[in-house]
MARLO-398360 format. One record per residue (C-alpha): x, y, z; residue number from 1; residue in one letter; chain. Coordinates in Angstrom, 2 decimals, padded with zeros to 5 digits. Example, Ala and Ser with C-alpha at 12.3 -4.5 7.8 and 13.67 -1.06 7.14 Angstrom:
       X       Y       Z banu dokol filo
  012.30 -004.50  007.80    1     A    A
  013.67 -001.06  007.14    2     S    A
REM end
This chain:
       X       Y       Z banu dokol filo
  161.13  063.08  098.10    1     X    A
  163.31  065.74  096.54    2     X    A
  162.51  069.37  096.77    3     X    A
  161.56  071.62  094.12    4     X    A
  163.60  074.26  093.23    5     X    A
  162.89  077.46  094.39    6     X    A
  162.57  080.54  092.51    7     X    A
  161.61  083.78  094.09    8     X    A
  162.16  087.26  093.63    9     X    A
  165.46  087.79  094.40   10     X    A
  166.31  084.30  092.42   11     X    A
  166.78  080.93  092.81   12     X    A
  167.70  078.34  095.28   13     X    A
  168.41  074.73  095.34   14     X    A
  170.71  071.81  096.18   15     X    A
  173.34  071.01  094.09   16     X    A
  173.76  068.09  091.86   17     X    A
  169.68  067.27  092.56   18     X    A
  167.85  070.38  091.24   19     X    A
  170.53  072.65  090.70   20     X    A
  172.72  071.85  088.07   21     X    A
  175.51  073.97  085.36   22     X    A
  172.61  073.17  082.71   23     X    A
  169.58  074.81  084.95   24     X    A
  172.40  078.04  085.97   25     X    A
  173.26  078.17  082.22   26     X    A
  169.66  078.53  080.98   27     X    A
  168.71  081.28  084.32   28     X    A
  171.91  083.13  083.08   29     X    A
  170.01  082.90  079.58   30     X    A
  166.87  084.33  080.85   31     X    A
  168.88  087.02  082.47   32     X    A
  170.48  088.02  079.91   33     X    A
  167.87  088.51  077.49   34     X    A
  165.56  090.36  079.76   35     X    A
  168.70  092.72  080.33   36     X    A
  169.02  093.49  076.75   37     X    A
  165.56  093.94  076.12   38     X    A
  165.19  095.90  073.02   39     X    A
  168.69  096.58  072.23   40     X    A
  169.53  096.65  068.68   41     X    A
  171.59  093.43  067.08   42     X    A
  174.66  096.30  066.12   43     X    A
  174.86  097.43  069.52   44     X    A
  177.42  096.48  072.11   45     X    A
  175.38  094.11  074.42   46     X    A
  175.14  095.62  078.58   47     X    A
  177.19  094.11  081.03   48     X    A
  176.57  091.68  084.47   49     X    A
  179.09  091.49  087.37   50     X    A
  179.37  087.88  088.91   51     X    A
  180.76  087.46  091.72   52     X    A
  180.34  083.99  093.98   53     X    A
  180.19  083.18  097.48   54     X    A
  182.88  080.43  099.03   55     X    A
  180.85  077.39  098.44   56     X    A
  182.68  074.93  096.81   57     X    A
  180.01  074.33  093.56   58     X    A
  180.18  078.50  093.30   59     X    A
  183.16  078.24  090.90   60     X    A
  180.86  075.52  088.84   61     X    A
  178.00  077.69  088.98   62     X    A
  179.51  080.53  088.38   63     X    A
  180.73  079.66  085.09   64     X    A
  177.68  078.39  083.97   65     X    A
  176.07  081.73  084.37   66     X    A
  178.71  083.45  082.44   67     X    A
  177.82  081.18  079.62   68     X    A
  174.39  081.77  079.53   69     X    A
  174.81  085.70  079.49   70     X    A
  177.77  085.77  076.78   71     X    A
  175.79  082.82  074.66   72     X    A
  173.00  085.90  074.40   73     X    A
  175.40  088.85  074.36   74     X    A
  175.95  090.03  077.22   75     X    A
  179.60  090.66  078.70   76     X    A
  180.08  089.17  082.08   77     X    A
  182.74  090.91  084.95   78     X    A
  184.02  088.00  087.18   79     X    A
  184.58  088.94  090.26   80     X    A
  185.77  086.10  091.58   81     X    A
  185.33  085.15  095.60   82     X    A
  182.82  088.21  097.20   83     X    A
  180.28  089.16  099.59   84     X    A
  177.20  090.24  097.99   85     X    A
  177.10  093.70  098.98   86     X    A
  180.59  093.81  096.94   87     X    A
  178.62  092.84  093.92   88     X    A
  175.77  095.79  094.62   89     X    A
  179.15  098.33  094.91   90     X    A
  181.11  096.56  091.80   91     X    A
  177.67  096.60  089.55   92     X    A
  177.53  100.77  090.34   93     X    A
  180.84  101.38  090.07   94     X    A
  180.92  099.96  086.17   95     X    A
  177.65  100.84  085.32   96     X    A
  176.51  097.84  085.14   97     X    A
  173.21  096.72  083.64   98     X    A
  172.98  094.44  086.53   99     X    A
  174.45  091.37  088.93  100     X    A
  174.44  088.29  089.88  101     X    A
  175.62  086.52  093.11  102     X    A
  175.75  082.89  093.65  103     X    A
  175.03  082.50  097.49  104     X    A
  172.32  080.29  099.03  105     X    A
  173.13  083.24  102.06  106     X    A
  172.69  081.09  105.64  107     X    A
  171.32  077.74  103.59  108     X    A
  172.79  074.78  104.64  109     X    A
  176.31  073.04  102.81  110     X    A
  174.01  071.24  100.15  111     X    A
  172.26  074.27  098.96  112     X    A
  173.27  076.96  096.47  113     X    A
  171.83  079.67  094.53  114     X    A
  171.89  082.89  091.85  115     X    A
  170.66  085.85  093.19  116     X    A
  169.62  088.62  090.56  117     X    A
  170.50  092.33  091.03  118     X    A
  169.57  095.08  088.92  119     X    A
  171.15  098.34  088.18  120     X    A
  170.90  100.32  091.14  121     X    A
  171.97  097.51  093.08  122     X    A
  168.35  095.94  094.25  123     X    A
  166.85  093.06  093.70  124     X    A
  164.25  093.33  090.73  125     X    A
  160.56  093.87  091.54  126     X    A
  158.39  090.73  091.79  127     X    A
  157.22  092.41  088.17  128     X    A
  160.19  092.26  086.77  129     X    A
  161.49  088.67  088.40  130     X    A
  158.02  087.62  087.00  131     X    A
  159.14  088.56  083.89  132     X    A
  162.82  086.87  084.32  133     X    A
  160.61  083.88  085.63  134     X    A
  158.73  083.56  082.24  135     X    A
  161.67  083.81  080.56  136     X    A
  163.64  080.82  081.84  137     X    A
  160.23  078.57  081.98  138     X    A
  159.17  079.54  078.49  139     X    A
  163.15  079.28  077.30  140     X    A
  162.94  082.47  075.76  141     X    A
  166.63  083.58  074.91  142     X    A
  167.91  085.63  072.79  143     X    A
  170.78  083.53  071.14  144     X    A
  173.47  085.53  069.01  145     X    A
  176.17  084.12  066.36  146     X    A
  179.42  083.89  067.42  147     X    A
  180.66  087.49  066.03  148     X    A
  178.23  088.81  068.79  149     X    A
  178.97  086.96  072.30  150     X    A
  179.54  088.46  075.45  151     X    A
  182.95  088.51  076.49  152     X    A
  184.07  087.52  079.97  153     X    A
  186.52  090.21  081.56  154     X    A
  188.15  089.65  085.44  155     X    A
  188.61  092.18  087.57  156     X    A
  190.19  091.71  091.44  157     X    A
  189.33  095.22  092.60  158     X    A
  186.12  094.57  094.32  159     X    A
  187.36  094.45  098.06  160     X    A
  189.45  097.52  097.87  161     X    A
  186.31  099.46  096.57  162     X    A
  184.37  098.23  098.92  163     X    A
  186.20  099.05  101.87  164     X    A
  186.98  102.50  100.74  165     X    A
  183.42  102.92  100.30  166     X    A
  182.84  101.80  104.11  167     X    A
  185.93  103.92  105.89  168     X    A
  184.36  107.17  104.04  169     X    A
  180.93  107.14  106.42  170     X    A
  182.96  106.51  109.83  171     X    A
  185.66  108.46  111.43  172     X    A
  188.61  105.91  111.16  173     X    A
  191.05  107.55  113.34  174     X    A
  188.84  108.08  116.09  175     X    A
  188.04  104.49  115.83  176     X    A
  191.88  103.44  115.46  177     X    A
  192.78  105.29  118.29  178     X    A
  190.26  102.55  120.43  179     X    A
  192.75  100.30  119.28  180     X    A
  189.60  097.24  119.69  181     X    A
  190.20  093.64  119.64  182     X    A
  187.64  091.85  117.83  183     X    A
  187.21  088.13  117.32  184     X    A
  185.69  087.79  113.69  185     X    A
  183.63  084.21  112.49  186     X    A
  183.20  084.32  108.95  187     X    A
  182.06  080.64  109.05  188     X    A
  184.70  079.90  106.12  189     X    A
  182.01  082.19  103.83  190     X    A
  183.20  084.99  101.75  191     X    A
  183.54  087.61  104.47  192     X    A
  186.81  087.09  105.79  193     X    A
  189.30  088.42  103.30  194     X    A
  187.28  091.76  103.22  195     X    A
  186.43  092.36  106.83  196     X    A
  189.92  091.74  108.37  197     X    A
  190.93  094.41  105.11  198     X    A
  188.76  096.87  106.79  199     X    A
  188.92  096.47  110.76  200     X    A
  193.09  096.74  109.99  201     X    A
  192.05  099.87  108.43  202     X    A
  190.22  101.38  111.57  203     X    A
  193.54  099.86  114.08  204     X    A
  191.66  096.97  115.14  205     X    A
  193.20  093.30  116.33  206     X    A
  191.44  090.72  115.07  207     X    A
  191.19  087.13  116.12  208     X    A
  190.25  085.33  113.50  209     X    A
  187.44  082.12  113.26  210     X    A
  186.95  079.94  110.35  211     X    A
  188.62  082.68  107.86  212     X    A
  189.66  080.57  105.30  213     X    A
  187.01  080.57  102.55  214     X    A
  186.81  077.43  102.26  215     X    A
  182.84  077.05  101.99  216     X    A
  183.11  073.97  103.91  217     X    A
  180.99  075.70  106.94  218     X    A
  183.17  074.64  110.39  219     X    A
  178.92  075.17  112.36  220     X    A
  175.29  076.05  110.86  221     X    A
  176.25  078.92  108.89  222     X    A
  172.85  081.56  110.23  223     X    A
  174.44  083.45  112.55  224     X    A
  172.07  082.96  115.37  225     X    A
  172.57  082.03  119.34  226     X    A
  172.72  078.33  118.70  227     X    A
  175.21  078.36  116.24  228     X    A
  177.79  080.87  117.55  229     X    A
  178.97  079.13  121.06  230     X    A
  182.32  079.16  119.68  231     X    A
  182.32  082.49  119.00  232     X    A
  180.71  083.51  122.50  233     X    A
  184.03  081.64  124.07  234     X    A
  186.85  082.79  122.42  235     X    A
  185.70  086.68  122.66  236     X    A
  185.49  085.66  126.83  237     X    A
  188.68  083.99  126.35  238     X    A
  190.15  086.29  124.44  239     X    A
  189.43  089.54  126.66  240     X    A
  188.10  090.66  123.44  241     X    A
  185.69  093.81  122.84  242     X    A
  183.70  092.87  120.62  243     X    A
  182.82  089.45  118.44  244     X    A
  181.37  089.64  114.83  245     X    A
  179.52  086.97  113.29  246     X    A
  179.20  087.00  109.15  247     X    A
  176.86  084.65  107.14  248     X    A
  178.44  083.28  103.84  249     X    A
  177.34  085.83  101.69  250     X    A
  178.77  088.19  104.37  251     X    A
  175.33  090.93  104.09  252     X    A
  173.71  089.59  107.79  253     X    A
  176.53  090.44  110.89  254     X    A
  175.31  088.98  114.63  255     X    A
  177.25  090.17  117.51  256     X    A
  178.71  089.32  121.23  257     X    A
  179.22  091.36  123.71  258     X    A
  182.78  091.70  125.66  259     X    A
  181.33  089.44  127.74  260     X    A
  181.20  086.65  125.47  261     X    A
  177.00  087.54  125.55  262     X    A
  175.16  086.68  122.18  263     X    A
  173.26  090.06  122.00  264     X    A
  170.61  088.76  119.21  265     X    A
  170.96  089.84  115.59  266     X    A
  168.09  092.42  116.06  267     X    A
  170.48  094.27  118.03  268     X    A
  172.19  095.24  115.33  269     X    A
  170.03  097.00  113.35  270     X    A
  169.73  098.80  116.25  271     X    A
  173.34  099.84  117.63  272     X    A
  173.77  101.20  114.06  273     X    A
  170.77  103.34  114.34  274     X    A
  171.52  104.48  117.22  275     X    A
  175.31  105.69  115.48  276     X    A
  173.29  107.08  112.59  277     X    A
  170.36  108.91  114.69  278     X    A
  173.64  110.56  116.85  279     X    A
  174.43  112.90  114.06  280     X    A
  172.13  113.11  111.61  281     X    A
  167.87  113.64  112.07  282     X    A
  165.65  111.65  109.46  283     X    A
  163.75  109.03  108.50  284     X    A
  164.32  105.03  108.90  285     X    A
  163.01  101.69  107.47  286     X    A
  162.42  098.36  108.28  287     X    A
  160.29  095.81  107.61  288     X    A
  157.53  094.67  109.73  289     X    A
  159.26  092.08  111.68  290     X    A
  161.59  093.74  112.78  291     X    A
  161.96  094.80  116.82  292     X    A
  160.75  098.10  117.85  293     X    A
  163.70  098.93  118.97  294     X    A
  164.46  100.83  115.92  295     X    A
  161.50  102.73  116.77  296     X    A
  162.68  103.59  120.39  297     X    A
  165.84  104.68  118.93  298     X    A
  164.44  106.91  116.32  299     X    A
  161.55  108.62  118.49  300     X    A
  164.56  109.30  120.77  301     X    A
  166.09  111.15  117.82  302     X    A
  162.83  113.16  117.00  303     X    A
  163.19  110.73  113.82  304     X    A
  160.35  107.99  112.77  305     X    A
  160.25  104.77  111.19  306     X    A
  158.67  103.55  107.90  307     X    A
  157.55  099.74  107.93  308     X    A
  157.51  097.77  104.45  309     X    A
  156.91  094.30  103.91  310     X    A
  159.49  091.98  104.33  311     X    A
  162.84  091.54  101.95  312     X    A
  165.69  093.36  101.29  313     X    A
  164.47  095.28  098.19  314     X    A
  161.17  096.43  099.51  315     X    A
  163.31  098.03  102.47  316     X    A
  166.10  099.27  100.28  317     X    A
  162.90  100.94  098.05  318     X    A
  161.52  102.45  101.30  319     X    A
  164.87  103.93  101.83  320     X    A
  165.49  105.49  098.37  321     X    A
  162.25  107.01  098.19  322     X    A
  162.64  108.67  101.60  323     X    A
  165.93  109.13  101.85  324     X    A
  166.62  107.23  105.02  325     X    A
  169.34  107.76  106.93  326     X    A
  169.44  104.04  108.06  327     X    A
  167.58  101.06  107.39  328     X    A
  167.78  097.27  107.72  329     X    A
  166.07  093.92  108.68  330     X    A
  165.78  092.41  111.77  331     X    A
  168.31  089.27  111.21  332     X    A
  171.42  091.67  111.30  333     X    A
  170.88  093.34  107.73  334     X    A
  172.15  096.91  108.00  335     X    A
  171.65  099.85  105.24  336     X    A
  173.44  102.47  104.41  337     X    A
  172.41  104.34  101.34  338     X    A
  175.99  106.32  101.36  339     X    A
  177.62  102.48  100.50  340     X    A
  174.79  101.10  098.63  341     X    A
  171.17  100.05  098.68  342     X    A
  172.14  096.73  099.88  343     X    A
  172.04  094.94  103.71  344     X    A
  176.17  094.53  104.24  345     X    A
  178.12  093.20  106.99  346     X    A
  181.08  095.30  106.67  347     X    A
  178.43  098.85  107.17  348     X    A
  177.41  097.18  110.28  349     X    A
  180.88  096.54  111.98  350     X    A
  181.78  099.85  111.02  351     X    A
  178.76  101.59  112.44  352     X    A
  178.87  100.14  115.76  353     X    A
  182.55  100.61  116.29  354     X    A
  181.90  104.15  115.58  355     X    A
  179.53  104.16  118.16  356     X    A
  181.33  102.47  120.52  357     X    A
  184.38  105.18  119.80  358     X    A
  182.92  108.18  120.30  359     X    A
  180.67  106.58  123.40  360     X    A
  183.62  105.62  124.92  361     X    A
  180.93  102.94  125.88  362     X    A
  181.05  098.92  125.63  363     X    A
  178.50  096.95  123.73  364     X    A
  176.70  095.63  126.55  365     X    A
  176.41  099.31  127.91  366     X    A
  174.82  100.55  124.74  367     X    A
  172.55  097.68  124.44  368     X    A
  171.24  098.50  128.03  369     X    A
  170.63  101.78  126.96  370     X    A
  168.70  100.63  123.93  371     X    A
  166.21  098.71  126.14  372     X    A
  165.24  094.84  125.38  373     X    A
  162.03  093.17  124.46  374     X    A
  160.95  089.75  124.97  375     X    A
  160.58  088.05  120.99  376     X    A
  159.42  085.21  119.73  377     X    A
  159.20  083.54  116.23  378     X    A
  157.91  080.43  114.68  379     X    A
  156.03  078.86  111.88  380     X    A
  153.55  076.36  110.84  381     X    A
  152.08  074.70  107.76  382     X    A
  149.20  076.32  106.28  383     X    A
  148.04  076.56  102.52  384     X    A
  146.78  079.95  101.44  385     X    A
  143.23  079.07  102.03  386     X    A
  144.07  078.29  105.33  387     X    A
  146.37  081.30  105.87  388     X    A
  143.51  083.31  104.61  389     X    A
  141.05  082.13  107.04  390     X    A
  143.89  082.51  110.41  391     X    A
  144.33  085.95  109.36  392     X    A
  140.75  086.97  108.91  393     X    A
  139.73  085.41  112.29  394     X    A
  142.49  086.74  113.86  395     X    A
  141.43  090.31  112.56  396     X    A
  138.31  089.73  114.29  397     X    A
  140.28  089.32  117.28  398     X    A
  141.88  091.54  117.80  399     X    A
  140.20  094.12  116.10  400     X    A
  141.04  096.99  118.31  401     X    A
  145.01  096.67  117.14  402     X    A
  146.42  099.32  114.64  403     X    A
  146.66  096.83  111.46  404     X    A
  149.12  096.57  108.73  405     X    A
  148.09  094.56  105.65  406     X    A
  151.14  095.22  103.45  407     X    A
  152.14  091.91  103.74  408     X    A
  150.10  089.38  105.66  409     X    A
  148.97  091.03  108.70  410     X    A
  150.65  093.00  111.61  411     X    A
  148.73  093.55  114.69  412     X    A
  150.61  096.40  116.59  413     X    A
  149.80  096.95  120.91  414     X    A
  150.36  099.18  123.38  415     X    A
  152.78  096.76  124.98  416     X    A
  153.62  095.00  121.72  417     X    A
  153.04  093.56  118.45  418     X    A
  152.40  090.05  116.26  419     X    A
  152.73  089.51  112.95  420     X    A
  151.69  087.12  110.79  421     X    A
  152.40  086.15  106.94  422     X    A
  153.18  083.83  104.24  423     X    A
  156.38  082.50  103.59  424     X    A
  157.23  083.14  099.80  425     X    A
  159.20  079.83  099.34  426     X    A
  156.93  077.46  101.10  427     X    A
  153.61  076.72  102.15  428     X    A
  153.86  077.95  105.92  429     X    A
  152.73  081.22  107.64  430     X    A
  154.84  082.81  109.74  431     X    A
  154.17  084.41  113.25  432     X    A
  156.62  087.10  114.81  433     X    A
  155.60  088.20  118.29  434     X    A
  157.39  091.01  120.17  435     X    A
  156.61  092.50  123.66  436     X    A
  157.53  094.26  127.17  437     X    A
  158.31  090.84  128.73  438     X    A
  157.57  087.20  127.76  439     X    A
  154.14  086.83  129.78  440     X    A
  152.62  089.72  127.24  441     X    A
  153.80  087.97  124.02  442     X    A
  152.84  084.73  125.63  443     X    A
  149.19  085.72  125.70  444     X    A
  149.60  086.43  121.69  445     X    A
  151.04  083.48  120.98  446     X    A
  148.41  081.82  122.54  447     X    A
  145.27  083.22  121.11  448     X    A
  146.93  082.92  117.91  449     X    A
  147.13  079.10  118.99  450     X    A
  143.82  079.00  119.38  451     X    A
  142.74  081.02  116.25  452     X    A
  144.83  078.41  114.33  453     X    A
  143.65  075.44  116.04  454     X    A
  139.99  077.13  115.20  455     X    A
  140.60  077.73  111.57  456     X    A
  142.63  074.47  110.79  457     X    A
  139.54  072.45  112.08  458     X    A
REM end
């Protein structure tokens, strides 16, 4: 049975050639468009998208097909060729854009693609507003203009340049450079490549380089997790290496291994740059609520705190800009930096943690001891909302005596650790994070939640 496509908040996603085609990209570059010009006057110039693509091979296809859709309703499109997406969020500022688009389907498998919508401050809209860019392409309501008044399409090369000078200005680069590190970089043949080696030989680094060429034919599972990075772990041992990095396609997540050729968990990093940010600075943080408290540890440490928001990017990336973190991030190696954008990027993270490293004088597996460790565990299962409904309310009962946040789904938060549960936004699952001390603790919330689901699912 073929899958739906999937449209969300932050855009769509689908496989190519089966529900993803140049005619569906066309008609959500449409719908993009229009909502973008809104009430702008037929006289007036229309506002202007950056586009920039991912390495996947239909991204050039797709990509085109966008920029048709926004120039067939007036607006002019900035191609941007091959970039990561938090080159788009700096290349959409930087021109004063009206907004972006990416086409990434992120850690998706090879068949997958997708067009991710940013708006002007470099965020993904609102579930308001991407209700509203929803209608839009469902109802087909463009705003078609005459020839006279299409959007142009104008190419511009500059985005990797930007975006590294944007990076080097929150780090010390010579105190890095004078480390002299040898990294061992995966980009997984994603967009990452050409822009991360730009900036580690910036900061006097040595760089061994895995699956660089952005091909978008992905040479393992492109989420940078444990299972997928074995290659990784052994060429960082082999190659007495300090540090490995680990991109996704899109090049906004970064994993890391330790110079012991030791997958540290993507949660780490969050973290290590945390730790780097809480060093010099005192403040506030954010991250969602499935992410380790780790953060937490590291702020209190700091005399900082944390604020939790539900889960996605733009909800943490709101958090931030209303509280003017000093850091934020997600859990799966998404770091924030306000001072480079509003956006989770790769290229912050590596940057971060080398500047930790630096002025530490300390290794990554010495700072990740000092960070602590907790035992974590995540899975899913199928459940309608009805269903979901029912496991969270009995669960409530449960554990009743738990600090409780309902924000999104339902985090129960221990002494000794936490669990939370929610809906997936793409599928008809829940969710169920656990987190504690050791794995006996989270094993005893995993398995009343077991038994709560068993309960509820009859």
């Amino acid at each position: 049975m073929a899958e739906e496509l999937i449209i969300s908040v932050s855009g769509m996603r689908g496989i190519v050639g089966e529900n993803l085609t140049p005619a569906i990209a066309a008609e959500y570059g449409c719908a993009f468009g229009s909502f973008l010009k809104g009430d702008t006057d037929a006289g007036e110039r229309g506002p202007s998208v950056c586009v920039g693509r991912d390495s996947r091979v239909s991204g050039q296809m797709l990509a085109s097909a966008v920029m048709a859709g926004l120039c067939s309703v007036g607006v002019e499109a900035i191609d941007l060729g091959l970039v990561t997406t938090p080159g788009v969020g700096i290349m959409l500022r930087h021109f004063g854009c009206r907004g972006g688009v990416i086409i990434t389907a992120s850690h998706n498998p090879l068949p997958y693609n997708g067009i991710k919508l940013l708006l002007d401050n470099g965020m993904a809209p609102p579930p308001e507003t991407a209700a509203q860019i929803r209608r839009r392409f469902f109802d087909k309501q463009f705003s078609f203009v005459g020839s006279p008044q299409c959007g142009r399409v104008a190419v511009n090369s500059e985005t990797d340049q930007i975006h590294v000078k944007k990076v080097l200005a929150v780090v010390q680069s010579q105190q890095i450079a004078r480390r002299r590190y040898k990294i061992v970089l995966d980009s997984v043949n994603g967009a990452g490549a050409p822009v991360a080696k730009r900036l580690l030989a910036e900061l006097g680094c040595e760089v061994v380089a895995l699956n660089d060429e952005p091909t978008g034919l992905f040479a393992h599972e492109p989420e940078p997790t444990a299972a997928n990075l074995g290659g990784l772990c052994e060429r960082v041992r082999q190659a007495g290496a300090d540090v490995g990095f680990a991109q996704d396609p899109d090049a906004d997540r970064l994993a890391i291994v330790d110079e012991n050729g030791l997958y540290i968990g993507e949660e780490y990093t969050l973290a290590l740059a945390a730790k780097h940010a809480y060093s010099s600075r005192t403040g506030t943080a954010a991250a969602n609520l499935s992410t380790s408290r780790m953060i937490d540890d590291v702020a209190k440490a700091a005399g900082g705190r944390v604020i939790r928001t539900p889960v996605g990017e733009a909800n943490v990336a709101g958090a931030m800009l209303a509280n003017d973190c000093i850091i934020g991030g997600e859990g799966n190696g998404g770091v924030i930096d306000l001072r480079v954008g509003p956006i989770r990027d790769s290229l912050v993270a590596m940057a971060l943690v080398l500047q930790l490293m630096a002025q530490t004088g300390q290794t990554v597996s010495q700072l990740v001891r000092q960070i602590g460790s907790y035992y974590m565990h995540k899975d899913k299962f199928a459940a309608d909302a009805g269903q979901a409904e029912r496991i969270i309310a009995r669960t409530k009962q449960r554990f009743a005596g738990a600090a409780m946040d309902t924000s999104d789904g339902c985090r129960f938060d221990f002494d000794d650790g936490w669990v939370h549960l929610r809906t997936s936004n793409t599928e008809p699952v829940m969710r169920i994070i656990v987190e504690a001390r050791d794995e006996a603790a989270a094993r005893r919330y995993i398995d009343a939640v077991s038994e709560i689901r068993e309960s509820a699912l009859g």
